[in-house]
N, C-alpha and C positions, 0 to 999 in steps of 0.2 A: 516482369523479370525477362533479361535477353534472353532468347531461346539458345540453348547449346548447338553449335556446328558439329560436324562429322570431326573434327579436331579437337574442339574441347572430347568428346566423346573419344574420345585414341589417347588423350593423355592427363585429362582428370578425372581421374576415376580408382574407387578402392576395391573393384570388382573386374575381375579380366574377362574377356572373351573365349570362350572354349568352342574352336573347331573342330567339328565331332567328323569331317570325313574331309580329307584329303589326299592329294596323292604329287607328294614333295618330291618323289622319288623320280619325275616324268623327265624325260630329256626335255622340256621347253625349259624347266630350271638346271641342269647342268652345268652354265655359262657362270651361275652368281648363286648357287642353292644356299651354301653358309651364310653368305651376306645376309640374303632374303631371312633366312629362320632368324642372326642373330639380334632382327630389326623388328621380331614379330612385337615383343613385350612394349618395345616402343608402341608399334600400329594400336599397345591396346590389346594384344591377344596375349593369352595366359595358358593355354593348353591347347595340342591338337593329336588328333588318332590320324594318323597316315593308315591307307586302305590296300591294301592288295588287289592285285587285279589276273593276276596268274602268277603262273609257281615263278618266274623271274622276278617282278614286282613284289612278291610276298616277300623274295630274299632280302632284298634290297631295303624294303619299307622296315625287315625288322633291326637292319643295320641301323640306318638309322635310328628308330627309336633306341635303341639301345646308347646310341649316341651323343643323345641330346633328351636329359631330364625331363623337359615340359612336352616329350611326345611319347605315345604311344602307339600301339600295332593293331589292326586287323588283320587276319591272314586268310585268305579265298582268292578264289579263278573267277573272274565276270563269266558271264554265261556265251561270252564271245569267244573265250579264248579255252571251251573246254574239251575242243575234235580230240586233242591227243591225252587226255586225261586219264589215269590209271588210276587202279585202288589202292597202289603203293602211294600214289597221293596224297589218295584221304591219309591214310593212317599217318604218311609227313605230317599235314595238317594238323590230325589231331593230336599229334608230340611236342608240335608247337605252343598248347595250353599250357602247358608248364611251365613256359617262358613268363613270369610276370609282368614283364613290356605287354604281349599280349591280351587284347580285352575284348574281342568279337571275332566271328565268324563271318569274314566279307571282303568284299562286296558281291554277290552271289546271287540268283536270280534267273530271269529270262527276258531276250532282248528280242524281238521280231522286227525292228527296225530294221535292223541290216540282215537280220533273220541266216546269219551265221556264224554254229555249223546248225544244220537240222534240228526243228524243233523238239523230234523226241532225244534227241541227245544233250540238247539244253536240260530238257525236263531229269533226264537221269541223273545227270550231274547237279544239279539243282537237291535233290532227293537226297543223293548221298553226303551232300554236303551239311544238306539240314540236317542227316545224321550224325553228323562229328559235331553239329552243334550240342544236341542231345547227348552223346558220349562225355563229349568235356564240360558240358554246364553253361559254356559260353553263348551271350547274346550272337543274334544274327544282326549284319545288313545288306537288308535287298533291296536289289535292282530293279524295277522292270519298267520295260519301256514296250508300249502298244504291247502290252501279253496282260490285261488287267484279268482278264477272268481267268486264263492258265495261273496265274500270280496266286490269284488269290484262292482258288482251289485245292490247288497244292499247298498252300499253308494251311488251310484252314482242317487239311485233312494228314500234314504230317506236323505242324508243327505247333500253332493254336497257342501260341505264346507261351508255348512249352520254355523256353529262356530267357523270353523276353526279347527286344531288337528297337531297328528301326527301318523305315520305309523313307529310303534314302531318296532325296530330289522328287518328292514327291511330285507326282506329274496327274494326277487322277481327279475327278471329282468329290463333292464332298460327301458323295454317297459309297464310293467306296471307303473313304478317310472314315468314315462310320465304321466301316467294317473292321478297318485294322485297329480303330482306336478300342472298340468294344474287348479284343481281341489283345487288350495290353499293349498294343504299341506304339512306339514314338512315332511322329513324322516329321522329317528334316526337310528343311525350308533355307535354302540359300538365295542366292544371286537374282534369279528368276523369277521371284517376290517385286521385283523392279522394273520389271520388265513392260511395255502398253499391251501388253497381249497377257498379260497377267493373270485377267479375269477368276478365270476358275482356281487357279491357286490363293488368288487374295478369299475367297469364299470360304475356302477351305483356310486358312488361317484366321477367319472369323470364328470358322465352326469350333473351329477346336480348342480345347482346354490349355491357356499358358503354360499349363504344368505335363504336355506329353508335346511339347516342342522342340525341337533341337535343331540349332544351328549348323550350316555347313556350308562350305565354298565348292565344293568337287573338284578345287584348283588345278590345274593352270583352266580348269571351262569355265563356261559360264558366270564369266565377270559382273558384275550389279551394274545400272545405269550409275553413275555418269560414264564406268568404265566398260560398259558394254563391247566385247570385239575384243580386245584388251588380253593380256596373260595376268590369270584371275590369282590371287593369293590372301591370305588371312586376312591380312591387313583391309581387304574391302569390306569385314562385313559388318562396320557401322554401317553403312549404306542400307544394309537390309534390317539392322537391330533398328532404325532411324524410321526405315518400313511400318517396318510388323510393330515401332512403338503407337506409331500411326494409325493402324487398323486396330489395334485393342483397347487406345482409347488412355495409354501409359506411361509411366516416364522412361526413356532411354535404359538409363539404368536398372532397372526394374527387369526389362527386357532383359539384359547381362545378366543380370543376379540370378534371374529363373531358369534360362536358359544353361546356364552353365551349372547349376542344381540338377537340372535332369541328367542333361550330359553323365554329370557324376554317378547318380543314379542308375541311367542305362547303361552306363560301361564298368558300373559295378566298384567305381573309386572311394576307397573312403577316404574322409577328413584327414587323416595323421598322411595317408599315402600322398594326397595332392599336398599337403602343406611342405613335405618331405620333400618334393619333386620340385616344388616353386625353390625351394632353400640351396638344393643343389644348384637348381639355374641361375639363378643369384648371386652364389659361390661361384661359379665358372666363370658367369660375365664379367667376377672383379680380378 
């Protein structure tokens, strides 16, 4: 039997692609963002959560969802953008659960890459955020880059999949991926699955269970080979479902199907709510 291409994989298929983290909202899409989203269900994609990244980006991202049926919202500060952060925030934040577009507490974390502002002010905001996760029920998704043992001490001692989440682009070895997976939670696997330096992330998408997987792009970054360099968008991530069907040893589809199962799952969607959501998009597009 022909093997399917990255194109058959975009447009036969009874099962759509669910991108659990993106961020639509970035000025590298400004120039074409409608086009782009109106072309995702073509690429093949059927849902995505747009991420906040600070209290601007949270506004923005929940417009949009609000916008357009097949997305939804996270709303969080990255841990880069939290110097000026008040507790009149959190509590913004957490008024925001209410909003049903909203489905997680994120993207939120600690970043010592750029290692700015200060790390004990990452960690505070970090803390109170996983507090409004706690408050309003809602999953988290974290960040962290070069802060694995800060990362994961502080979960492990505030939050301990108290809501459930995901460990977004994950960057870590499979000994931590043990930890968080032990620990209830997902880990998301985008672009970077493609990548010759790959190593220790294809490891860690051996290790782990099909079933605490989740897709994502972190759009406009970290584009998949061939499109490597490139402004990253939904529509790449056959590329990676083409991946990880590879490493598990599964069909394409199979990869979509599961993947977008958990999705539902972590962000807490049910059946009647996605099928409700596709129906609308459907209705719009005609």
């Amino acid at each position: 039997m022909k093997k399917k291409t990255t194109y058959d994989l975009r447009t036969e298929r009874m099962d759509y692609i669910f991108d659990t983290h993106a961020h639509y909202d970035d000025e590298a899409f400004d120039a074409d963002r409608e086009e782009v989203l109106a072309g995702l269900k073509e690429q093949g994609v059927g849902t995505v959560v747009n991420v906040g990244a600070s209290i601007a980006s949270t506004k923005t991202t929940l417009a949009l969802a609000e916008a357009h049926p097949f997305m939804y919202a996270a709303v969080g500060v990255h841990p880069n953008e939290t110097a000026e952060l008040t507790d009149a925030d959190m509590k913004w934040l957490e008024s925001l659960a209410e909003n049903p577009k909203v489905v997680a507490i994120g993207e939120i974390g600690l970043d010592y890459y750029w290692d700015e502002p200060e790390r004990e002010i990452q960690k505070h905001w970090f803390s109170a955020q996983l507090e409004v996760t706690k408050k309003t029920g809602l999953p988290v998704i974290i960040h962290s880059r070069d802060a694995a043992k800060d990362t994961l001490d502080i979960m492990k001692a505030e939050h301990n999949g108290a809501t459930g989440g995901v460990i977004h682009c994950f960057s870590y070895g499979v000994e931590m991926a043990r930890e968080y997976l032990n620990m209830g939670y997902y880990i998301g696997i985008g672009g970077v699955l493609t990548f010759k330096n790959a190593k220790k992330l294809i490891e860690v998408a051996e290790y782990a269970p099909l079933d605490r997987i989740v897709l994502e792009t972190d759009c406009p970054y970290l584009a998949p080979v061939p499109n490597r360099g490139k402004r990253n968008f939904s529509g790449n991530l056959p590329y990676v479902v083409e991946k990880l069907a590879e490493i598990k040893g599964v069909s394409a589809e199979e990869i979509i199907r599961e993947t977008a199962k958990n999705a539902k799952a972590l962000y807490r969607i049910t059946e009647q709510e996605f099928r409700d959501d596709q129906t609308d998009r459907t209705a719009i597009s005609e």
